[in-house]
Backbone bond lengths (Angstrom), bond angles and torsions (degrees), N, CA, C in turn:
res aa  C-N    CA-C-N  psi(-1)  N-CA   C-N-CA  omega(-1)  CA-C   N-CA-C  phi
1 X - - - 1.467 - - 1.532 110.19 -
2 X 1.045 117.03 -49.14 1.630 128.05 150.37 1.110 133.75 -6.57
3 X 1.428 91.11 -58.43 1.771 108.31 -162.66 1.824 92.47 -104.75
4 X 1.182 116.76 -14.30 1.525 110.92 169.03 1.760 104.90 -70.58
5 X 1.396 121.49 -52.33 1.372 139.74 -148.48 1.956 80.73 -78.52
6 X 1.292 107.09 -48.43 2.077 99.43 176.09 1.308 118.37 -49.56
7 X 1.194 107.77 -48.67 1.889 114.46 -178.80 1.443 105.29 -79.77
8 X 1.025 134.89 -35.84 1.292 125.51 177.09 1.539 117.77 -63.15
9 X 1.722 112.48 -43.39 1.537 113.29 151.65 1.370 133.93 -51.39
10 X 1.054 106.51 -43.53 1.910 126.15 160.53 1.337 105.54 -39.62
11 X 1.245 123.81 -66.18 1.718 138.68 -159.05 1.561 81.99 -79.45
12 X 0.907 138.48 -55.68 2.246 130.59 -162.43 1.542 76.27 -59.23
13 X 1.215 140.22 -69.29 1.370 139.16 -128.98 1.305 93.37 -89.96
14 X 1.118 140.57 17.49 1.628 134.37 -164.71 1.489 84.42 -131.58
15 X 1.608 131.82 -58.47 0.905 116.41 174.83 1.513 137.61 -68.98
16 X 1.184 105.30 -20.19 1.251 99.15 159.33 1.657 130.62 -91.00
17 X 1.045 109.92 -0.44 1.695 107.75 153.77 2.072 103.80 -89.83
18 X 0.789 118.05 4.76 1.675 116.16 166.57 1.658 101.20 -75.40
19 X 1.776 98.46 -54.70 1.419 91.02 -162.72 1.520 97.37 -75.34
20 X 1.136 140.04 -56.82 1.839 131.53 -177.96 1.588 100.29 -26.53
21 X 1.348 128.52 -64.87 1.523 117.71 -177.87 1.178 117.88 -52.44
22 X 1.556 122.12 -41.18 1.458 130.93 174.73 1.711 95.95 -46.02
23 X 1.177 111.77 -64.64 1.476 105.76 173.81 1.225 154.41 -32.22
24 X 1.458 81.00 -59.77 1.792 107.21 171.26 1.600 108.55 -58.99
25 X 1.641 118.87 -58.19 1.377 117.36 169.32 1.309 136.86 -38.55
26 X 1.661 105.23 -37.15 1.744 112.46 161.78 1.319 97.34 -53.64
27 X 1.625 124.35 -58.68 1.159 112.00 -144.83 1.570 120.60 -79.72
28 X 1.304 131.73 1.17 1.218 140.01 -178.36 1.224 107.69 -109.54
29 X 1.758 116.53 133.33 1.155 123.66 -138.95 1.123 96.59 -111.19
30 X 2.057 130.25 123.42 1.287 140.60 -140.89 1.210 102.59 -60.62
31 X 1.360 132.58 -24.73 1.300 131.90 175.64 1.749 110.10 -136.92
32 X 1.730 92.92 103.68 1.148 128.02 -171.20 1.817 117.03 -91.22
33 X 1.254 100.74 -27.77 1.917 107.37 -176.83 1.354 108.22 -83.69
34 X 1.293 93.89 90.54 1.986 122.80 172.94 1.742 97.86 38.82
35 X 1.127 88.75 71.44 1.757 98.92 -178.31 1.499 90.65 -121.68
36 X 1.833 121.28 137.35 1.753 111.78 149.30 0.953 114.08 -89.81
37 X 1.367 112.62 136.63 1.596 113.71 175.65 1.976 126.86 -58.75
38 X 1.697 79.61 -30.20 1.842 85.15 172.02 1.044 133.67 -87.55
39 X 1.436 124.58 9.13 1.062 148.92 163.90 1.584 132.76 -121.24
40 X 1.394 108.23 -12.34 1.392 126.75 166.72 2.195 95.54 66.05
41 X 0.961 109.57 28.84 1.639 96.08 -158.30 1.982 79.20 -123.98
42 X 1.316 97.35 140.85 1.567 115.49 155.85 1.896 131.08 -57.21
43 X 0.902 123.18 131.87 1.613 121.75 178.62 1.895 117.59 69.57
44 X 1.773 103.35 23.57 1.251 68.67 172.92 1.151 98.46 -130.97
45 X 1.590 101.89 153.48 1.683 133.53 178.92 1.160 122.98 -45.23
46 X 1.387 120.11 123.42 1.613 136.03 176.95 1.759 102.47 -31.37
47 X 1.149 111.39 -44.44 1.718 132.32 -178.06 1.345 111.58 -63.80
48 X 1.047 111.29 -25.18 1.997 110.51 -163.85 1.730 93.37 -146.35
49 X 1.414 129.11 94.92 1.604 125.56 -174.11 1.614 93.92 -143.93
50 X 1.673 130.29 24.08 1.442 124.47 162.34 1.589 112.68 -54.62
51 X 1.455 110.88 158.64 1.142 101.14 176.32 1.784 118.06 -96.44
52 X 1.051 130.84 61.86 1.040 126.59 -178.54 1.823 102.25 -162.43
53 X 1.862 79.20 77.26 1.642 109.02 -175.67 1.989 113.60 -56.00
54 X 1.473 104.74 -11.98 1.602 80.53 -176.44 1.659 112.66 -118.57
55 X 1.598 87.13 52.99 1.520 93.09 170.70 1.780 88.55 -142.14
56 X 1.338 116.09 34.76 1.693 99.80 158.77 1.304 108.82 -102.97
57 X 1.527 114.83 168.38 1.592 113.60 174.22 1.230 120.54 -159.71
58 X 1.376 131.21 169.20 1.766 107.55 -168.77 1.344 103.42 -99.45
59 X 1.194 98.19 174.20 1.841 112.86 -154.73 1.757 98.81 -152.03
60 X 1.203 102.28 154.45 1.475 101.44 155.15 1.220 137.74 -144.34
61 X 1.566 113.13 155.48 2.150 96.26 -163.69 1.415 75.82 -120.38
62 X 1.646 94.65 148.88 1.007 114.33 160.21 2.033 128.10 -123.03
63 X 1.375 110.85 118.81 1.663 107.13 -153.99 1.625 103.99 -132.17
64 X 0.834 99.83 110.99 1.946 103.36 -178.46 1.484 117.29 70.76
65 X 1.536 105.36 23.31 1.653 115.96 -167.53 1.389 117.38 88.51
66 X 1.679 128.58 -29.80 0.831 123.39 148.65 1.890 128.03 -45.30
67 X 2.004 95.48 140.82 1.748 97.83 164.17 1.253 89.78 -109.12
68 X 1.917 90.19 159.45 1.366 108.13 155.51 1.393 114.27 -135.82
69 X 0.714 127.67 151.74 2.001 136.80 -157.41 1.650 94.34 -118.59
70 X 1.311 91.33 125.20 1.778 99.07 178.10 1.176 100.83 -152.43
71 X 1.622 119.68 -176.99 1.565 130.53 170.71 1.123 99.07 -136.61
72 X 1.251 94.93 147.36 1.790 118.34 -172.72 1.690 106.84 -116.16
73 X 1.471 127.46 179.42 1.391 131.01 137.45 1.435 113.34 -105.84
74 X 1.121 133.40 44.80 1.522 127.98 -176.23 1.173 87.48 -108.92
75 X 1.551 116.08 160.04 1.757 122.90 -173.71 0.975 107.48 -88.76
76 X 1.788 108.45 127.17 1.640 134.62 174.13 1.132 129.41 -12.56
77 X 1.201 151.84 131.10 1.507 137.16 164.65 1.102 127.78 -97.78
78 X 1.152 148.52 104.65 1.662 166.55 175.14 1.484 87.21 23.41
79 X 1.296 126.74 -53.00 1.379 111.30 -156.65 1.585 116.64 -95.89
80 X 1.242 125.86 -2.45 1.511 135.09 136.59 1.559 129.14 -50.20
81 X 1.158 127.16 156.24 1.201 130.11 161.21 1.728 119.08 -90.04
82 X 1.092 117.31 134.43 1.182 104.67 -178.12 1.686 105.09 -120.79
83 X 1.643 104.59 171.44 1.722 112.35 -172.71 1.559 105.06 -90.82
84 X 1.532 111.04 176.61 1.431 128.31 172.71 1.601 104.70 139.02
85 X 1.163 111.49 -122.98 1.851 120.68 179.27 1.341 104.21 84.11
86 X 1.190 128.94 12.36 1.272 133.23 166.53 1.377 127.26 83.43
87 X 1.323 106.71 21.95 1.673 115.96 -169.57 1.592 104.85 -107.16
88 X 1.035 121.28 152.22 1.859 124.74 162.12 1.512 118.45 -76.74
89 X 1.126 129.46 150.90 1.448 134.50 157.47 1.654 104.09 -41.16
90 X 1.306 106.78 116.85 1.420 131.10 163.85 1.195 101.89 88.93
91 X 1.204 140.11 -12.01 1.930 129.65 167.05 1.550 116.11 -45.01
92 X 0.976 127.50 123.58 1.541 147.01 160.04 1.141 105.97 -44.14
93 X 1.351 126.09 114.05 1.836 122.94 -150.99 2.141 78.88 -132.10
94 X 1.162 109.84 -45.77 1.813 101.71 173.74 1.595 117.53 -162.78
95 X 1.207 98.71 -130.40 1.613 98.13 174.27 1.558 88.02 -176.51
96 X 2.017 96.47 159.17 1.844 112.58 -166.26 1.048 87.76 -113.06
97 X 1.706 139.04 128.51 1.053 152.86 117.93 1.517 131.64 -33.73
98 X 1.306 135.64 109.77 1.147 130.80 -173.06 1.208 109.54 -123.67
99 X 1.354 110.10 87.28 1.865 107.14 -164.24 1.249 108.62 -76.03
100 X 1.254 146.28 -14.41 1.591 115.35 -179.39 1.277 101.16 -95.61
101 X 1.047 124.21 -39.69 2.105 119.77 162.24 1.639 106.01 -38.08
102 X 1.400 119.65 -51.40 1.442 138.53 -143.91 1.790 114.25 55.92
103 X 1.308 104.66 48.65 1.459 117.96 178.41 1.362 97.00 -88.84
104 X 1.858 114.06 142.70 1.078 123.22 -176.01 1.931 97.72 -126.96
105 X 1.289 124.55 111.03 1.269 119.96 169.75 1.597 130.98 -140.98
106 X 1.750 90.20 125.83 1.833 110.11 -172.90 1.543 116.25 -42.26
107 X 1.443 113.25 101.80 1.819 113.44 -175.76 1.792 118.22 -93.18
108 X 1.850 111.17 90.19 0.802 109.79 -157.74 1.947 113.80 -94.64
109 X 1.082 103.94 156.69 2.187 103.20 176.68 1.232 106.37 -60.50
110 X 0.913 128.12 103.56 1.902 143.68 148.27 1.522 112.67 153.15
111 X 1.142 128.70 160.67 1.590 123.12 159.91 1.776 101.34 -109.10
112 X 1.348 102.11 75.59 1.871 117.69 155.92 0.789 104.78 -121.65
113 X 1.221 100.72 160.10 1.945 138.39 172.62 1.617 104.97 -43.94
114 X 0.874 114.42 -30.63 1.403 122.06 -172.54 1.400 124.35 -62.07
115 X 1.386 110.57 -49.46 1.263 157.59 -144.87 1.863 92.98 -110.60
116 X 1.042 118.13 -46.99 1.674 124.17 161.84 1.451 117.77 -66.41
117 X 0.907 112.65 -4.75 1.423 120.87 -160.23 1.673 90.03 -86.08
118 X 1.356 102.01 -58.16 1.390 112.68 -161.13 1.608 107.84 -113.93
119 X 1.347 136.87 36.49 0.956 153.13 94.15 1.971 120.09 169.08
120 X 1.154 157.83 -65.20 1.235 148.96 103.41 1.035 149.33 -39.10
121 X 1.470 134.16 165.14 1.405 100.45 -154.61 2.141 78.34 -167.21
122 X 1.523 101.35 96.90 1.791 102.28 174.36 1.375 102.75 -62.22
123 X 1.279 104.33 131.30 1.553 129.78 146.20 2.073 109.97 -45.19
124 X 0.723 96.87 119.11 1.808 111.94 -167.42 1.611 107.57 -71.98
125 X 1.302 94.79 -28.21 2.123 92.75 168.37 1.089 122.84 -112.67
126 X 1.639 119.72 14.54 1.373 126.20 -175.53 1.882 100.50 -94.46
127 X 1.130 120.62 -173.28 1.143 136.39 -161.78 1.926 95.29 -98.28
128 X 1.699 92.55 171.14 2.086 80.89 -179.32 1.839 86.43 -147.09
129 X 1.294 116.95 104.91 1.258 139.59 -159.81 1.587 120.23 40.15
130 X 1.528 93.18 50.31 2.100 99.07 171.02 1.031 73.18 153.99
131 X 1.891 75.32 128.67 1.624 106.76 151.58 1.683 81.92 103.15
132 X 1.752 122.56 -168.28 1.877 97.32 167.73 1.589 100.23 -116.07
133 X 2.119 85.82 140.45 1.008 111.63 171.97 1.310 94.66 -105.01
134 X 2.010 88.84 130.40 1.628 112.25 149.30 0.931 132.51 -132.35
135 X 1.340 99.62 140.41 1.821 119.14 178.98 1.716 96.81 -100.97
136 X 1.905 97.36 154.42 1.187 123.52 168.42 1.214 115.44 -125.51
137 X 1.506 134.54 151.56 1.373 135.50 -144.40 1.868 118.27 -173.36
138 X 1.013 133.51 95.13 1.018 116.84 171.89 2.135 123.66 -37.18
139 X 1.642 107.89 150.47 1.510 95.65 169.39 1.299 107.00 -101.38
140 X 1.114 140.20 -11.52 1.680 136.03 -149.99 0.995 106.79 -130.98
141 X 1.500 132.79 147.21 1.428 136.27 146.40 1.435 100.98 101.06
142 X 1.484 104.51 177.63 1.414 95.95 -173.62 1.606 142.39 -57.03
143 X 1.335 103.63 -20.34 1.487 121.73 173.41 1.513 92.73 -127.79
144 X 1.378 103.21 80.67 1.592 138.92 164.91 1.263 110.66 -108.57
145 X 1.362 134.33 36.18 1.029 122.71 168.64 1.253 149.16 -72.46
146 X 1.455 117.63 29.83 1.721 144.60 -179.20 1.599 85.11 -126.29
147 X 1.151 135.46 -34.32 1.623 126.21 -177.00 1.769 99.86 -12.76
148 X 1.688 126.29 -45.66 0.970 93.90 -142.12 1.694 94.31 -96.79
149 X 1.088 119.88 27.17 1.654 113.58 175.87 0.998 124.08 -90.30
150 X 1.476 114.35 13.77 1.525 106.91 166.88 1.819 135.13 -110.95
151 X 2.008 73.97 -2.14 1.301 119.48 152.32 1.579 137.80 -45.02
152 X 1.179 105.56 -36.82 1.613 140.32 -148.62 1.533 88.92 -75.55
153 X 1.433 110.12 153.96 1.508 126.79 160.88 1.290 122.96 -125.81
154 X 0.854 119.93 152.50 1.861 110.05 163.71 1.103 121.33 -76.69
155 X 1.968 109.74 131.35 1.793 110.03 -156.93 1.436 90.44 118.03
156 X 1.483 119.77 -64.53 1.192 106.45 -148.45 1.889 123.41 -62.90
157 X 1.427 124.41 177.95 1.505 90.59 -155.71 1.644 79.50 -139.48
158 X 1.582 108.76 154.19 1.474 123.43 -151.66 1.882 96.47 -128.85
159 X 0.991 118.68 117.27 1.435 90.45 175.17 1.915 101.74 -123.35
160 X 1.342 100.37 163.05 1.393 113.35 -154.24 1.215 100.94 -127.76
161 X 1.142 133.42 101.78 2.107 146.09 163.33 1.548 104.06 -91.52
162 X 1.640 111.71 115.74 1.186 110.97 -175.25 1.729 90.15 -146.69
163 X 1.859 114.24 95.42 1.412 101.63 -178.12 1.529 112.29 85.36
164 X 1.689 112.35 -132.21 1.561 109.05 165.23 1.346 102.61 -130.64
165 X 1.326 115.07 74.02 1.447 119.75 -171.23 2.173 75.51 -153.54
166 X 1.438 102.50 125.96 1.222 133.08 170.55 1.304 122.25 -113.82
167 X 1.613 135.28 110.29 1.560 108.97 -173.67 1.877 98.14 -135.71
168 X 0.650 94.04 139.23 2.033 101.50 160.34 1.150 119.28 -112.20
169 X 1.442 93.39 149.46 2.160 109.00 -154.18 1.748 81.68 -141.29
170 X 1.369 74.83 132.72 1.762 95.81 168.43 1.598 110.17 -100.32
171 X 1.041 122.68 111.87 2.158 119.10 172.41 1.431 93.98 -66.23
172 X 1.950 84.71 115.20 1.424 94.34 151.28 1.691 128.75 -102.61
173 X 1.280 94.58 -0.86 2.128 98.98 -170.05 1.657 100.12 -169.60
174 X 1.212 83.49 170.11 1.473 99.59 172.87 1.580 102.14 -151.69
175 X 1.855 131.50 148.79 0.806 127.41 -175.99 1.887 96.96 -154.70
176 X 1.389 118.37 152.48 0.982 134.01 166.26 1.848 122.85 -91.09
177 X 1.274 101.41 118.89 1.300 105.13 -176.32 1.580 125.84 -118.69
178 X 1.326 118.97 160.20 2.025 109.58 178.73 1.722 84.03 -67.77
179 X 1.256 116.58 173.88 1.411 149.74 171.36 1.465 110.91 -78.13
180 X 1.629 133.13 -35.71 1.109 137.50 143.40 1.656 140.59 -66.72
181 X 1.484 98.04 6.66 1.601 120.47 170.33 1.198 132.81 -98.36
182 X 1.264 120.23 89.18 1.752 133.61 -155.67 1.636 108.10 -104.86
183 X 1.302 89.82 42.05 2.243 86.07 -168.13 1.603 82.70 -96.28
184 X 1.544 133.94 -7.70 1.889 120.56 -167.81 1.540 79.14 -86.17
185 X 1.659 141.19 -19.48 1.546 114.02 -163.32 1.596 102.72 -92.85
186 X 1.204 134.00 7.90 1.776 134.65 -158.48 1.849 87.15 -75.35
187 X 1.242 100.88 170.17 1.360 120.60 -161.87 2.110 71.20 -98.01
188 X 1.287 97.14 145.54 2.105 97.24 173.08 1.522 100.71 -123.49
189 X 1.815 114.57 -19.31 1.594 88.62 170.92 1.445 95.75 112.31
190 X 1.730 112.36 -7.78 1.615 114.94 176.05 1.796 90.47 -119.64
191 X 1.920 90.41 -175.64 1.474 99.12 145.64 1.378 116.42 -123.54
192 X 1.302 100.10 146.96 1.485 124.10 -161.59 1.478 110.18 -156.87
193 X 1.843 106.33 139.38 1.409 124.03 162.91 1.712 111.71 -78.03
194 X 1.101 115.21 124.54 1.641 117.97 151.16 1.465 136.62 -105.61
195 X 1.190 120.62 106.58 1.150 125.28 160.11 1.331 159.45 -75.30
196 X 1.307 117.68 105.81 1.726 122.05 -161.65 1.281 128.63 -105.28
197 X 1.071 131.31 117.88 1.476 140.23 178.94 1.666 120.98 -129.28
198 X 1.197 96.92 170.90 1.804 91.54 155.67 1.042 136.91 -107.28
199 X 1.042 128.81 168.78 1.888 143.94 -172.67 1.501 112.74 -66.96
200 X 1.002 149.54 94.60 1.312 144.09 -146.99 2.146 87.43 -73.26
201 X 1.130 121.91 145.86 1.351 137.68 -177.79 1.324 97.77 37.75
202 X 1.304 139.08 72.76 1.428 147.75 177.12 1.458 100.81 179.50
203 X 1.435 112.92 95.91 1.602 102.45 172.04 1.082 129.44 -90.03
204 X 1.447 113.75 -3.33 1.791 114.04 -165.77 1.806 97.32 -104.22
205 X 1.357 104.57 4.58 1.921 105.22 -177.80 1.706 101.13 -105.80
206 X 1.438 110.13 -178.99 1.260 112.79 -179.89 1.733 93.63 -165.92
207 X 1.471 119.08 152.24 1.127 109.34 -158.86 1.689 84.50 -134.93
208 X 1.821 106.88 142.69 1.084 112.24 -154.42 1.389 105.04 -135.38
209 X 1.335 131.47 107.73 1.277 129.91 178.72 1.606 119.43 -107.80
210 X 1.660 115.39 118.01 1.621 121.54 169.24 1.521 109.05 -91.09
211 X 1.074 88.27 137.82 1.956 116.23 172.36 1.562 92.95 -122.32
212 X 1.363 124.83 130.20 1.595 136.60 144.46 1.410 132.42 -85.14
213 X 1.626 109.69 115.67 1.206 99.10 -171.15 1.904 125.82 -38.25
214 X 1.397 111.59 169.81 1.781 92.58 178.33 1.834 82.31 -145.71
């Protein structure tokens, strides 16, 4: 009777950690890597989540000598880059060539989920072939289409069709960054491609590769 009344506690207690996970899984939001949910868009700050993504821009605080790299919606300052070029959220503006992979990927207006789905996704205050252009991109899974940037070497050559503007970028580096670290989007004074993804089993990093145009 014992050993009936044990397994029967076993089985309550088994099922009810089924349903808590059942739970928990609703409750975590399918795209969790520094994504807002109310905006569906990558990198932006608990502080600045309006919906009218192409008026944010990076900024920097500085607090005990420490920086911190964030985005705001307050209006740009001369020495930022700011978004527009005349495209809508989600228009097909080109596609990234990755000739020694022979990767071909769709570079669409906004950095949302949406827009990742189906293959790149421009950063809205970055530059669009001059000045730096960045794209955002999932690495994993079926619409992994940054998968191959971790791939990349230095040398290797990136080319960028945006309109009738053609450019080639040579990778010079790659570096790992927190998810709240926006010093790879600053204007440097060249032109340059940037590339953003995530950290495969590291969610709070994002891994960032520059190519310079040549």
């Amino acid at each position: 009777m014992r050993k009936l009344i044990r397994i029967s506690a076993l089985t309550a207690v088994a099922g009810l950690l089924t349903m808590l996970s059942a739970v928990t899984a609703l409750a975590v939001p399918p795209y969790s890597f520094g994504a807002n949910r109310r905006t569906q868009a990558h990198y932006i700050s608990a502080r600045a989540a309006p919906s009218d993504l192409h008026n944010f821009y990076i900024g920097v605080r500085s607090t005990g000598g420490l920086q911190t790299h964030y985005i705001s919606a307050r209006a740009a300052p001369s020495g930022l880059q700011s978004g527009g070029h005349g495209y809508q959220q989600g228009d097909l503006i080109g596609r990234l060539y990755v000739e020694r992979l022979g990767r071909v990927v769709s570079v669409f207006e906004g950095e949302t989920m949406r827009n990742m789905d189906f293959g790149a996704g421009r950063f809205s205050f970055s530059g669009l072939n001059f000045g730096n252009t960045a794209l955002i991109g999932h690495n994993r899974g079926s619409n992994g289409f940054f998968s191959f940037v971790r791939l990349l070497e230095n040398g290797d050559i990136l080319r960028l069709e945006t309109g009738s503007v053609t450019r080639e970028y040579v990778v010079v580096g790659t570096r790992i960054v927190g998810e709240t670290d926006f010093s790879w989007a600053a204007d440097f004074g060249d032109t340059r491609l940037t590339l953003v993804t995530c950290v495969e089993y590291r969610r709070a990093y994002r891994r960032i590769l520059y190519a310079i145009a040549r």
